[in-house]
C-alpha positions as CSV (number, residue, x, y, z in Angstrom):
1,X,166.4,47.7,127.6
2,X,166.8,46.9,124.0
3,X,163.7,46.7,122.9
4,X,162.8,50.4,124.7
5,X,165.9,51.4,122.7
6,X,164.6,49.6,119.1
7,X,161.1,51.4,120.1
8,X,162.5,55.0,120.8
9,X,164.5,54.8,117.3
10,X,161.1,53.4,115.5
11,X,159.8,56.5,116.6
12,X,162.8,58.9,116.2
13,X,162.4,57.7,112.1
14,X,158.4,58.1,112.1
15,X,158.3,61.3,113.5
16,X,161.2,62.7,111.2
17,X,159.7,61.2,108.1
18,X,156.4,62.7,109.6
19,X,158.5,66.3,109.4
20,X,159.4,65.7,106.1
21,X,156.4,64.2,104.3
22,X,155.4,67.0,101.7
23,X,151.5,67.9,101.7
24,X,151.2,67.7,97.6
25,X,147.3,69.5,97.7
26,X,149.4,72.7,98.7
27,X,150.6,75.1,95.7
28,X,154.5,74.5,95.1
29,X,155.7,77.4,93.0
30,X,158.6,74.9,91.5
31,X,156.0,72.8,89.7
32,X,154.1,74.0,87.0
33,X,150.2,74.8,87.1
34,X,149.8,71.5,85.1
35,X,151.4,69.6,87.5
36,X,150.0,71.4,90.5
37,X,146.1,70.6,89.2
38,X,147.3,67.2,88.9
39,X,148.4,67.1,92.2
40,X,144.8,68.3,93.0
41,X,145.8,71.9,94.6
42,X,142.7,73.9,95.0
43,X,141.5,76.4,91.8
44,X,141.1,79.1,94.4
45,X,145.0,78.6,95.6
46,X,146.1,78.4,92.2
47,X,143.9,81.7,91.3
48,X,145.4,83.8,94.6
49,X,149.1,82.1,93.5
50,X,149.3,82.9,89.4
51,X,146.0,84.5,88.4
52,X,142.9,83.4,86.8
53,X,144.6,84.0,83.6
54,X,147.3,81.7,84.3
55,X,145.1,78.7,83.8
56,X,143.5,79.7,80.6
57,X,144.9,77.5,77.2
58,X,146.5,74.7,79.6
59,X,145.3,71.3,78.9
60,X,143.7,69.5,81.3
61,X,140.7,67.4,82.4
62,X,141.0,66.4,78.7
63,X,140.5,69.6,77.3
64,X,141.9,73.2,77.1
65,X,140.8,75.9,80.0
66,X,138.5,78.4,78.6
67,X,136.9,79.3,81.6
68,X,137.6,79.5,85.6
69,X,135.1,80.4,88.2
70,X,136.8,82.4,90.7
71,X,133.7,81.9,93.4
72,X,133.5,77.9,93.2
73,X,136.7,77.1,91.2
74,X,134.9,75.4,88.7
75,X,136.4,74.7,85.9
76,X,135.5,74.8,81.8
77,X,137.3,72.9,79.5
78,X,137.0,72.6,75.7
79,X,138.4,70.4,72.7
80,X,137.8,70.1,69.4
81,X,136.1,66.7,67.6
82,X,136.0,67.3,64.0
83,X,138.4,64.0,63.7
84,X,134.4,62.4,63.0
85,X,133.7,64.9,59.9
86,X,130.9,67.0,59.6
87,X,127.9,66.4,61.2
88,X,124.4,67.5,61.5
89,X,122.0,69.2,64.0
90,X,119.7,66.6,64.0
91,X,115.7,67.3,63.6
92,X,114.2,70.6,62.5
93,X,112.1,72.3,65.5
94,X,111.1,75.3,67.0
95,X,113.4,76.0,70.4
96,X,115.3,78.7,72.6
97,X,118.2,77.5,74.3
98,X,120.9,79.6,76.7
99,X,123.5,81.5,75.1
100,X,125.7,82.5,78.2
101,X,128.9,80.4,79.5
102,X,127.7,77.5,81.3
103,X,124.6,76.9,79.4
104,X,125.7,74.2,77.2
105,X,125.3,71.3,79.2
106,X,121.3,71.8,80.1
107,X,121.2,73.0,76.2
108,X,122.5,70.0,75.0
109,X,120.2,67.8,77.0
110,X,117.1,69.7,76.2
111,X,117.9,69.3,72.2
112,X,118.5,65.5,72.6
113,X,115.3,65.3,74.2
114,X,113.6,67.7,72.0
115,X,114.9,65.1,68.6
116,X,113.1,62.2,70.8
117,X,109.6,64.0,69.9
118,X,107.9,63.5,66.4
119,X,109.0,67.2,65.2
120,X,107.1,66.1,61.9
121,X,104.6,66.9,63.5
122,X,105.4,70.8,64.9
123,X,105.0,73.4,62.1
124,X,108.0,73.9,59.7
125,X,109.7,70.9,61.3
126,X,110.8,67.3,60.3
127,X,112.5,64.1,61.3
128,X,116.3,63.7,61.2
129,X,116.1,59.8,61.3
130,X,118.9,59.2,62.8
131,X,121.0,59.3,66.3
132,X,124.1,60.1,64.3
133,X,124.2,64.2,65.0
134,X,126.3,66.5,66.9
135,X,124.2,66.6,70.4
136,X,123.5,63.2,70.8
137,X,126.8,62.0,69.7
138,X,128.4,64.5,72.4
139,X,126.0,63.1,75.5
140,X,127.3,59.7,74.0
141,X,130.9,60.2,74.0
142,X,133.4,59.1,76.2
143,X,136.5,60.2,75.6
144,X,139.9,60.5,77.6
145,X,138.0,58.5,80.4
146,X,135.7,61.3,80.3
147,X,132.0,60.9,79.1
148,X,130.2,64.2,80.2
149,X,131.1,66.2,77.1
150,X,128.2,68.7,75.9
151,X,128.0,70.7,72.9
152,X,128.9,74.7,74.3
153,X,126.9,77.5,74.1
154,X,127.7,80.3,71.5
155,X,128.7,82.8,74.2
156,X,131.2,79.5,75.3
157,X,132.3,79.2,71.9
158,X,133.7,82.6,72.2
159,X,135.2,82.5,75.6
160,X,136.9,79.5,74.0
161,X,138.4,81.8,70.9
162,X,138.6,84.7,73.3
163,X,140.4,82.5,75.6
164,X,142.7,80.2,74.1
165,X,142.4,80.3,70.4
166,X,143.8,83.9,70.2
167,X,146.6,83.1,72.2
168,X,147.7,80.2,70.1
169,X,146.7,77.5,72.2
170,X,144.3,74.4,72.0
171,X,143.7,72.8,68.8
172,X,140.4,73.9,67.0
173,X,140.7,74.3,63.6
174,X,140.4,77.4,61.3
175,X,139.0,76.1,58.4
176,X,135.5,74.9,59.9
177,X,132.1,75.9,61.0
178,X,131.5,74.6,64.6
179,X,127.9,73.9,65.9
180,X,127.4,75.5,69.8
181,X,124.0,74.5,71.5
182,X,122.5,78.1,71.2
183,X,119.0,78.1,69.5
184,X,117.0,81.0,68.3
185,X,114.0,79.8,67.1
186,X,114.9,77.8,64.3
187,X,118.1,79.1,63.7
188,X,121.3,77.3,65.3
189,X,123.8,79.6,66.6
190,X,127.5,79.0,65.0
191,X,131.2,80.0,65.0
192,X,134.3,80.7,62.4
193,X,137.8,80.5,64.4
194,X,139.0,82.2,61.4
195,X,139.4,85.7,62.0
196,X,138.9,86.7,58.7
197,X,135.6,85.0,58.3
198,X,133.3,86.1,61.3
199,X,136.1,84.5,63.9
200,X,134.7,84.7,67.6
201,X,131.4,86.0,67.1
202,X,128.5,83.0,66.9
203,X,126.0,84.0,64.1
204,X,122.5,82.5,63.1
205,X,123.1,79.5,60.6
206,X,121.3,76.5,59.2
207,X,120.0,73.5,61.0
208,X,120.2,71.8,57.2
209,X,124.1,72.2,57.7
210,X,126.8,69.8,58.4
211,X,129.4,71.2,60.5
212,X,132.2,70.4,63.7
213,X,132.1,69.9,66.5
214,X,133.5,71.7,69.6
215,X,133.2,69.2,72.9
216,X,133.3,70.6,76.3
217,X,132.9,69.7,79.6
218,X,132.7,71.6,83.4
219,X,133.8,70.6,86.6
């Protein structure tokens, strides 16, 4: 008889506790959105619970939100890495790479293994010499326990200012030229944060430039 009692009151406390037990991966409007991605809520919950616009400037996933897709919930973060100094493009070539949102990752790549080739030999081009520039040293990084960073694309770099720079948040830094992995030819696309100096639209610059560097990364 006692143990059917010590078994019935086992199971009185496992079935109220069961009652009780919180399902953290549901949106809780008394935590904050931080808190809530942490506790790995859905970005499609979050979107139907605050907005997409909610998420943008928060930091997370080790960078700053500059970009939510509201189909998949896949998420674009961004940071800046300037903390290195100035660096350079790397070798002098001939190449088109994506300019739209989402582009920087494949971009990135395809420059890396464009500076593997001789570019000496390709008309008008020549030989960095060195692993030390901005796309390799992005595909390299790991940083925050995160190591797929990419260089963004120009039309990134603006969704970044667009974003979160205008609204006072993330940390990128007025006073420089940052690099995004959009290619015309052989002009690099680049980007002022400065208002006053061309701020959030990418323009054509100067592979023979050193300039920051704006990591991101998606997922």
């Amino acid at each position: 008889m006692k143990n059917i009692f010590l078994s019935m009151l086992v199971l009185a406390i496992i079935t109220s506790c069961s009652k009780d037990q919180v399902d953290l991966t549901v949106f809780n409007p008394e935590l904050t959105i931080v808190e809530n991605l942490n506790n790995d809520v859905s970005i499609l919950d979050l979107i139907e619970a605050v907005g997409l616009e909610a998420l943008y400037g928060l930091e997370f996933g080790g960078g700053f939100i500059f970009n939510v897709n509201s189909t998949s919930g896949e998420l674009m973060v961004a940071r800046d890495y300037s903390i290195i100094g100035g660096v350079a493009w790397g070798d002098h070539f001939d190449l088109n790479t994506g300019s739209t949102i989402g582009d920087g990752l494949e971009s990135t790549q395809l420059i890396v293994d464009r500076n593997a080739d001789d570019n000496s030999l390709v008309l008008g081009g020549f030989e960095f010499g060195s692993d030390n520039y901005a796309f390799k040293i992005a595909l390299d990084l790991e940083l925050d326990g995160f190591d797929d960073w990419f260089i963004p694309s120009s039309g990134s770099l603006e969704a970044i200012y667009n974003n979160v720079h205008m609204y006072g948040e993330g940390d990128f830094d007025e006073s420089l030229i940052y690099w995004s992995s959009t290619k015309d030819g052989y002009f690099p696309y680049v980007m002022f944060f400065n208002f006053e100096s061309w701020g959030g639209q990418a323009f054509a610059g100067s592979c023979l430039d050193a300039n920051g560097l704006v990591i991101a990364r998606k997922f």
